[in-house]
C-alpha positions in Angstrom: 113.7 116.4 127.0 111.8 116.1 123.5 115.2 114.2 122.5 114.9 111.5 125.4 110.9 110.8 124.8 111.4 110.3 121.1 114.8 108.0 121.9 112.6 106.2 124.3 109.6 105.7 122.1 111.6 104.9 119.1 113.4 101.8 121.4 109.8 100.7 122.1 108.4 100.1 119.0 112.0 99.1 117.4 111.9 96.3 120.4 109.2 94.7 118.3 105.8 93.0 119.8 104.5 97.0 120.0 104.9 97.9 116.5 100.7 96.5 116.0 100.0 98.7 119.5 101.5 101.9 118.8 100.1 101.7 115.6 96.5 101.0 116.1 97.3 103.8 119.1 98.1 105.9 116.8 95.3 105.5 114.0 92.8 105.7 117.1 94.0 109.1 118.0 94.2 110.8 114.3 90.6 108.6 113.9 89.4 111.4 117.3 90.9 114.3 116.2 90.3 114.5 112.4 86.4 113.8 113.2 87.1 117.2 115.1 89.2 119.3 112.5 89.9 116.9 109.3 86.5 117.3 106.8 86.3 121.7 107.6 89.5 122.6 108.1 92.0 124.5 106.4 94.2 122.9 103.5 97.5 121.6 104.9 99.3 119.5 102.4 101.8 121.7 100.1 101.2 120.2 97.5 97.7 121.0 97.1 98.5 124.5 98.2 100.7 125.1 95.3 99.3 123.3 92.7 95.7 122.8 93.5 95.1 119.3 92.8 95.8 116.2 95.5 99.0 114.8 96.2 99.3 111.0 96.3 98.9 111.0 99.7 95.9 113.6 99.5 92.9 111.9 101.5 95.1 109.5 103.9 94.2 111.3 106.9 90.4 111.3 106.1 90.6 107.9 105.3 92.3 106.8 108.8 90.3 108.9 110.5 87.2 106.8 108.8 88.9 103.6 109.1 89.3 104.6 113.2 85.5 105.1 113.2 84.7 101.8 111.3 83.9 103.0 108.3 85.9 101.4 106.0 83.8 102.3 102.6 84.3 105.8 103.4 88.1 105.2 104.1 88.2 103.4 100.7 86.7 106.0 98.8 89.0 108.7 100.8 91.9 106.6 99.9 92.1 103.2 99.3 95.7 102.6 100.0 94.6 103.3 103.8 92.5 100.6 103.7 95.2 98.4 102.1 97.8 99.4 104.9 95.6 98.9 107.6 95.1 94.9 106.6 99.5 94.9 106.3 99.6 96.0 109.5 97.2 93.4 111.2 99.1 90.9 108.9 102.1 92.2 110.3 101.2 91.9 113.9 99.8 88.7 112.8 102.8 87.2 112.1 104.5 88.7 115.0 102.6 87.0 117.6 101.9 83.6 115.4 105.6 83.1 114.6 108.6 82.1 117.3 110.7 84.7 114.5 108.6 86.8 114.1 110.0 90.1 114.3 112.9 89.1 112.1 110.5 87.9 109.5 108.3 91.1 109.6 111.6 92.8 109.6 113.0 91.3 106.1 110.0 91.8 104.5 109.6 95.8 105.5 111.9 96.5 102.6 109.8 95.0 100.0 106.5 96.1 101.4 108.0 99.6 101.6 108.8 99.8 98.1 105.7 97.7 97.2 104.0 100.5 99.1 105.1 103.6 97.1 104.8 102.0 93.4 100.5 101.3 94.7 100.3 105.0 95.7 101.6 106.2 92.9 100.0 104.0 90.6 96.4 104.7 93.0 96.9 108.4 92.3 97.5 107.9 88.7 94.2 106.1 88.5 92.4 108.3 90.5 93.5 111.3 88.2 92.5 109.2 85.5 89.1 108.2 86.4 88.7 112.1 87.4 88.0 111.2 91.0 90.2 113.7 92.2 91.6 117.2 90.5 94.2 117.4 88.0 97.0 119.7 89.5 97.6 122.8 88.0 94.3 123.1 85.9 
């Protein structure tokens, strides 16, 4: 049963005009729920568990869950790669519906924007550790 929903869903968004929808779905319902449980609740990511200090990723979800609540300063200073994916996604759905190609454009260019992607968290994190915004693991 699980199987055939996530087959089902993942022919939706591959299908391409609902990529934008399920997305901005998506960052509407963690926006709900992590004003519910996010900013008190207990420590999740393993990397932080283990090492006490924040991943690369460490602040994502408080930052989406800002960014679904319109605050986007707070989302920046949560993480400010959220903020960042949030305006490629609108750009993305952008060209989608602007383009006659679209989806085969958006669809060259997720390579590039993936690895793009992971070099600005990495180097975000580095520069966060460095201007001591965040703690050093395993100190």
């Amino acid at each position: 049963m699980a199987y055939r929903f996530v087959m089902a869903l993942t022919t939706f968004v591959r299908s391409g005009p609902q990529l934008p929808l399920v997305a901005g779905g998506s960052i509407a319902i963690v926006g709900i729920v992590s004003g519910l449980i996010i900013e008190d609740g207990p420590i999740l990511c393993p990397f932080r568990r283990c090492t006490g200090g924040y991943c690369p990723g460490c602040g994502g979800t408080r930052a989406v869950g800002h960014l679904a609540r319109g605050d986007v300063s707070q989302a920046w200073l949560s993480h400010p790669w959220v903020v960042l994916a949030a305006i490629q996604t609108v750009a993305m759905g952008g060209l989608v519906a602007a383009l006659p190609n679209g989806v085969r454009t958006v669809r060259r260019l997720a390579q590039p924007l993936l690895v793009a992607n992971m070099v600005l968290v990495l180097m975000i994190w580095v520069a966060r550790l460095a201007a001591g915004t965040i703690p050093l693991p395993l100190v």
